[in-house]
C-alpha positions in Angstrom: 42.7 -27.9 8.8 40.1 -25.0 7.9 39.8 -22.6 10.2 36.3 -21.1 11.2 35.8 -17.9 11.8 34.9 -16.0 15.5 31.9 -13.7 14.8 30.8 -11.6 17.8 28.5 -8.6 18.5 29.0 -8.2 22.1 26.4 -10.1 23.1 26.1 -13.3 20.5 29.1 -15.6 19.4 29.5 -17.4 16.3 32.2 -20.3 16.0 33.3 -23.6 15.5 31.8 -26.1 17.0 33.2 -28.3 20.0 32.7 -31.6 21.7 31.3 -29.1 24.6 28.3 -28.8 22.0 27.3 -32.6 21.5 24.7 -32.4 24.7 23.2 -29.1 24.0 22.6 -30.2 19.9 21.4 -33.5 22.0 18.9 -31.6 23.8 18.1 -29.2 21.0 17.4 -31.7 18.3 15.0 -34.3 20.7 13.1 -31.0 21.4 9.5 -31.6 19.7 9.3 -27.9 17.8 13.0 -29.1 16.8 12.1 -32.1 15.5 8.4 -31.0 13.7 10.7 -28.2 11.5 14.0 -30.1 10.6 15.3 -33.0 9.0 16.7 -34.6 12.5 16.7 -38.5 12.4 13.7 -39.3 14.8 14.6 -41.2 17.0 17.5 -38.9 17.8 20.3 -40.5 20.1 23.5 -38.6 21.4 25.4 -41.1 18.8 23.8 -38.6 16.3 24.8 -35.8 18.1 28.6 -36.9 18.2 28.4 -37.2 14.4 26.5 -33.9 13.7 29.4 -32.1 16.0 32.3 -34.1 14.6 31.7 -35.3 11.0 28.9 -33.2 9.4 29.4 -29.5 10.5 33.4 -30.1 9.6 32.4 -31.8 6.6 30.9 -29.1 4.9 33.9 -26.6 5.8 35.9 -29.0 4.5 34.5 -29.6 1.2 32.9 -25.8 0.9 29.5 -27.5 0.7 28.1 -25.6 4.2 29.6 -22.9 6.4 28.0 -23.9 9.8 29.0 -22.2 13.1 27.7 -22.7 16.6 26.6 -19.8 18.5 26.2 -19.1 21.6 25.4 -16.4 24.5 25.0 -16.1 28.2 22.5 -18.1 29.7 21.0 -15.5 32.5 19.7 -18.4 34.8 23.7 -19.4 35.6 25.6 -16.3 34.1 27.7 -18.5 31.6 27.9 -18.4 28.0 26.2 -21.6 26.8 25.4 -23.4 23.5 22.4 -21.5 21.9 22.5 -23.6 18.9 23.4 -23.9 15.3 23.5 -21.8 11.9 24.9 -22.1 8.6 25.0 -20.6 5.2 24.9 -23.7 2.5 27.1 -23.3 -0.7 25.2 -22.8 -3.9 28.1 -21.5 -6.0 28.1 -18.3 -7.9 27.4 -15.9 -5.3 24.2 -17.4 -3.4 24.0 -19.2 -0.8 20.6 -20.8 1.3 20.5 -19.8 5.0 19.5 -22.3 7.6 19.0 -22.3 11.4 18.1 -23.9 14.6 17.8 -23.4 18.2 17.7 -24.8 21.7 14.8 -24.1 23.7 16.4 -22.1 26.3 17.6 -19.2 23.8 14.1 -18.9 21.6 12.0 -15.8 21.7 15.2 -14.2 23.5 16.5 -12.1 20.1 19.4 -14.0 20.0 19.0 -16.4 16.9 18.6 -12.8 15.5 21.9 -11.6 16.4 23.6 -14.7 15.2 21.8 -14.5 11.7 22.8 -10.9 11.4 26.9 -11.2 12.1 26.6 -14.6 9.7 24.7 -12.7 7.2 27.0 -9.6 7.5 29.8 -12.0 7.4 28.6 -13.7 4.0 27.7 -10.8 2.2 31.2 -9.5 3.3 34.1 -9.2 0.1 36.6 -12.0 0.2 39.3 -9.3 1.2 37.5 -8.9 4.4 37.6 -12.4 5.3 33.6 -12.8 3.8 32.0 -14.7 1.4 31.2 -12.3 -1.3 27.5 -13.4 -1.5 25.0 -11.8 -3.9 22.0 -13.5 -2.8 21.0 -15.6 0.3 17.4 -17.4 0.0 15.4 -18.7 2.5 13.7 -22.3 3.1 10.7 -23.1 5.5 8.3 -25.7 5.9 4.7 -24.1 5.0 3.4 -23.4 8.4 6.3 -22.4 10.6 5.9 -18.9 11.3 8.3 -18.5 14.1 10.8 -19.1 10.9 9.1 -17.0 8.8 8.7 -13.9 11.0 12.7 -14.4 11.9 13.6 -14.1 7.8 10.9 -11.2 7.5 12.3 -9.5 10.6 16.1 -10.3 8.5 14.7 -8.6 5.3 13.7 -11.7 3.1 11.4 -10.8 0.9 8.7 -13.7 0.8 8.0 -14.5 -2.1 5.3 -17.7 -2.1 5.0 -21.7 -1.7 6.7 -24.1 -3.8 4.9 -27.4 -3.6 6.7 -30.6 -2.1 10.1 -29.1 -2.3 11.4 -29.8 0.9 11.9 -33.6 2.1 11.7 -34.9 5.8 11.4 -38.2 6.4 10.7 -39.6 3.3 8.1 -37.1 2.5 7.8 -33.9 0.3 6.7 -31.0 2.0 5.5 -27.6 1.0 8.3 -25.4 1.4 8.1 -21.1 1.4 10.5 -19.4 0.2 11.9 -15.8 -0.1 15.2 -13.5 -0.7 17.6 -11.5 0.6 20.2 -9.7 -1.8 23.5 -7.9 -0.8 22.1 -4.3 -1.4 18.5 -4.8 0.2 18.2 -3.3 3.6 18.4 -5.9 6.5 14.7 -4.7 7.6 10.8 -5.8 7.1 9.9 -5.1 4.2 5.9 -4.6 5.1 4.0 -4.5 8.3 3.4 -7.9 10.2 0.3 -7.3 12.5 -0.5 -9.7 15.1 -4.2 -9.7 17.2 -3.5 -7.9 20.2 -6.2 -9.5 23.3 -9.3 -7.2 23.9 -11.5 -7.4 26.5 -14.9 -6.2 26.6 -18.1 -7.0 28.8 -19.5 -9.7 26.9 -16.7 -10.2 24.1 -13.3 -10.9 23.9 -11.3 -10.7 21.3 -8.2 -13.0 20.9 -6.4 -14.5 18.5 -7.2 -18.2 17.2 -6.4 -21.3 18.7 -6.6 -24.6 17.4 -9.8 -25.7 19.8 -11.8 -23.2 17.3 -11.6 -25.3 14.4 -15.2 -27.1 15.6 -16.9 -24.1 16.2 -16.2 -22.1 13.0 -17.2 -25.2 11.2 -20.6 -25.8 13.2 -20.8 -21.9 12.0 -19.9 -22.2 8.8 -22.5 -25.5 8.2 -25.0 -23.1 9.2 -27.4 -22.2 6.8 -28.4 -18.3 7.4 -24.4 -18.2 7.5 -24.2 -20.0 4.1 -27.0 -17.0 3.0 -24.4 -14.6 3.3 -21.2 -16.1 3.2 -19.4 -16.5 -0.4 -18.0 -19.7 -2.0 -17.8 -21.7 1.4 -16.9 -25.3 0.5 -19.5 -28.1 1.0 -19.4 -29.8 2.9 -17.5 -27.7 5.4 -15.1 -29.4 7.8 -12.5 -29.2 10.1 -10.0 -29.6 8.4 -11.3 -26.2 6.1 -11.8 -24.2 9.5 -7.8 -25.0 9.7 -7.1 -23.9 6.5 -9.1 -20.3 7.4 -7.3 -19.7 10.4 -3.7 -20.3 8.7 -5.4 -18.0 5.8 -5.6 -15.2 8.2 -2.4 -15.7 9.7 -1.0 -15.8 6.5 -2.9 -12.1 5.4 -2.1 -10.6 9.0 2.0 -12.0 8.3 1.6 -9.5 5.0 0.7 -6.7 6.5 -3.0 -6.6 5.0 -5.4 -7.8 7.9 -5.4 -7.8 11.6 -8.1 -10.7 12.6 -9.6 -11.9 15.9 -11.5 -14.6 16.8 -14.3 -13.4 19.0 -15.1 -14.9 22.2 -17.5 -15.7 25.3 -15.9 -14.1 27.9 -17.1 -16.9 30.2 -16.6 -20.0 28.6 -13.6 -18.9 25.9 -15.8 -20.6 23.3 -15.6 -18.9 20.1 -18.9 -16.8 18.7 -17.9 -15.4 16.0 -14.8 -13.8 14.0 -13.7 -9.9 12.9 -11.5 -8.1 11.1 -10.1 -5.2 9.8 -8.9 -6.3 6.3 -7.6 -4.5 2.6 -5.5 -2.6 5.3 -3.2 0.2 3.7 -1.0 1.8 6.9 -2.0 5.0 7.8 -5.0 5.2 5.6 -8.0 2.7 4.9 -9.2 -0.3 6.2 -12.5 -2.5 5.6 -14.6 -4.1 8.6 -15.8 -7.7 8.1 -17.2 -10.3 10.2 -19.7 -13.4 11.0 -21.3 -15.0 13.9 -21.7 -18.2 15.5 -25.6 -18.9 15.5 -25.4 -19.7 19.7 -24.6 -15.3 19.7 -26.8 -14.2 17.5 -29.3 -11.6 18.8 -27.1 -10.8 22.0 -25.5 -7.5 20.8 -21.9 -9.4 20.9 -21.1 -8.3 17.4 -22.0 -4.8 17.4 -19.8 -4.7 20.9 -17.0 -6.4 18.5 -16.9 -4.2 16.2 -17.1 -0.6 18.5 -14.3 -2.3 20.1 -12.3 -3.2 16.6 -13.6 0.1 15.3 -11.5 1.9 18.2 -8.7 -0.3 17.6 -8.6 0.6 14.6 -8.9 4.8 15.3 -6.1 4.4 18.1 -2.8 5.8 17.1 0.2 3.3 16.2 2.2 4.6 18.7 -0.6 3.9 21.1 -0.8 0.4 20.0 -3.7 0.7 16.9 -3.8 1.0 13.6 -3.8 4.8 13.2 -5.9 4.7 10.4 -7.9 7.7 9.3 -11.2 6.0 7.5 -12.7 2.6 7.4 -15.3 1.1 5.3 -17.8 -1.6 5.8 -19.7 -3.5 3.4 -23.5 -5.5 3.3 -25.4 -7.2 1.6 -28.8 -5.0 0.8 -30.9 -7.8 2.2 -28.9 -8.6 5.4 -30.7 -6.6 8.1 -28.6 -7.9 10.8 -25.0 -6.8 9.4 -26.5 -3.9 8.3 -27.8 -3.2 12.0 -24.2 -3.9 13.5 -22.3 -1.6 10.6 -25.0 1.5 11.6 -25.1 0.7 15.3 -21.4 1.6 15.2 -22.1 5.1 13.4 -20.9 4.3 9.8 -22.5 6.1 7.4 -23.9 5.0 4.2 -22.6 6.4 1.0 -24.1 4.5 -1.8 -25.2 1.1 -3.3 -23.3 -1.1 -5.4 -25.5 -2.5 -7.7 -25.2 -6.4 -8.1 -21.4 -5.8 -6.3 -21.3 -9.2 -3.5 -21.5 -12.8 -4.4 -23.6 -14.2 -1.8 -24.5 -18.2 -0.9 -25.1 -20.2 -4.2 -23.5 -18.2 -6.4 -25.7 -15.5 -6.6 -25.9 -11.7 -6.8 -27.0 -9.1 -5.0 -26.6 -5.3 -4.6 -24.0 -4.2 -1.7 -24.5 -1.4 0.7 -21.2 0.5 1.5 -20.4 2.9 4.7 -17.7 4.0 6.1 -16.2 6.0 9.1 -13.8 8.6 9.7 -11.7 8.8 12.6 -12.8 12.1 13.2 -16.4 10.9 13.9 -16.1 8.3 15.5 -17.7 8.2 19.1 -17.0 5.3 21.1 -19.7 4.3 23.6 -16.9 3.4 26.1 -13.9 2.4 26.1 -12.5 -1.3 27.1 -12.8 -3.1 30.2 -9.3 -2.5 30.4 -9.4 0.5 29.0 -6.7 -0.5 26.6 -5.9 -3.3 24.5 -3.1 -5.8 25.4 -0.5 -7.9 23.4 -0.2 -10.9 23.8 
């Protein structure tokens, strides 16, 4: 009979698992956000459950295929520890090893799948002689788009490290898979900045982060044609589908530590109006302003409000919840009176001309008019509704 391992930190226990478990992995894997990300038979039925509890997490002890533990923790609505899900490291042989996890609902956004992957990482890595694995390398598998897995391996210290096309299969399909990697010696930390668009308010804007309802709006913006003037290499037609693929863009830049982006909004209505951002961001340092507007908000002053209020954002000190940066840059098109406006409005200062330096619509062009701010000198008209910006 193998015996697993107890892991604890106090707080988070790693073992073997039970029949106690069979409901709570019943529960866990019928869950929708379980069932999107995982390779769970759909339909799932507590038949399922039984075997996943008996046969397969046993099973891969048993043959040194998968080294699977339930964890659990204390479930504050009763005050008793309680099934929190299940993690394992899977056997590759010669050192490495692919990490793999899964939750319940009740335990996500809680920290706790954290702690477990930290005492079975710790445990892996660990020398034989100490009751470990001796690992050399653990790598990291996710669908392309789940995030909530990929900020948990970048919060771990995985490097991330691209897509590898239809890699991973789920019912009967190949899906794009990311990947990254953690070795014994790296430091069990981020390895960049992961910035996320905190909620600003302002009188006739606010800023927010996407949500799916945009997709129609950025692509009624993006058909426009004075948009189309401006705006490089914008696929044609442009649909939906390509206003998806720009939002998941910028949470992919913002996940890398480059960009912090908001989707601007009518502060009535929630409709979008326009987008902003603060991108080519190096911490502490520099940043570059960029941004667009729905056709229904141009010529209400929305955009120059945006950007004094993404201009102070970006100013604020880190510890007060901005950026901290010490200059930013923004960028125009010669001909394009009305960015130009906004960029000047907001007390940038020009410092030159690049000659022939911006694709515009079609392919062409044309010379590009640079600015750019210090922190000293910046002014802001006043402050936030709030006074402050919130996270949400």
């Amino acid at each position: 009979m193998i015996l697993v391992p107890t892991l604890t930190d106090g707080v988070v226990t790693l073992r073997a698992h039970t029949d106690d478990d069979i409901e709570g992995a019943f529960e866990q894997c019928i869950d929708p956000v379980s069932q999107q990300w995982t390779t769970v038979p759909v339909p799932y039925t507590r038949d399922d459950a039984k075997r996943f509890i008996r046969d397969a997490m046993p099973g891969g002890w048993a043959t040194d295929q998968e080294w699977a533990f339930a964890f659990s923790a204390v479930d504050p609505a009763t005050g008793e520890a309680r099934y929190a899900g299940t993690i394992s490291l899977r056997n590759e042989r010669d050192g490495r090893a692919e990490i793999a996890y899964g939750s319940h609902p009740w335990v996500r956004g809680t920290g706790t799948v954290e702690r477990a992957l930290r005492l079975l990482l710790d445990w892996g890595f660990a020398p034989s002689s100490e009751g470990g694995r001796d690992l050399n390398t653990v790598i990291w598998l996710a669908n392309e788009g789940n995030w909530a897995s990929r900020k948990l391996a970048w919060r771990l210290g995985f490097s991330f490290d691209g897509t590898v096309r239809k890699w991973l299969p789920q019912r009967g399909a190949l899906l794009n898979a990311w990947v990254g990697v953690l070795l014994r010696e790296d430091e069990r930390a981020p390895r960049h900045q992961w910035f996320d668009a905190p909620r600003i308010v302002g009188e006739n804007v606010v800023l927010r982060p996407h949500k799916p309802g945009d997709a129609p709006r950025i692509a009624e913006a993006c058909r426009d044609e004075r948009s189309r003037q401006w705006l490089r290499r914008l696929p044609e037609p442009y649909r939906e589908a390509d206003a998806n693929a720009f939002m998941e863009s910028r949470i992919g830049a913002m996940a890398g530590g480059t960009c912090v982006h908001w989707a601007m909004a009518d502060p009535a209505t929630d409709d979008l109006i326009g987008v902003i951002n603060i991108f080519q961001i190096e911490a502490g340092r520099d940043g570059e302003v960029g941004y667009w507007t729905h056709p229904d908000a141009r010529g209400r002053g929305v955009m120059t409000e945006a950007c004094r209020l993404v201009v102070r954002h970006g100013f604020v000190p880190a510890e007060d919840g901005g950026l901290g940066l010490r200059r930013l840059t923004a960028c125009a098109a010669v001909d394009n009176v009305a960015s130009r406006h906004v960029i000047e409005a907001c007390g940038f200062t020009q410092f030159g001309i690049e000659r022939r330096g911006v694709e515009i619509g079609g392919g062409a062009l044309a010379d590009l008019a640079c600015y750019d701010l210090l922190a000293e000198e910046f002014r802001p008209a006043q402050p936030p509704s709030a006074s402050r910006t919130r996270q949400d």
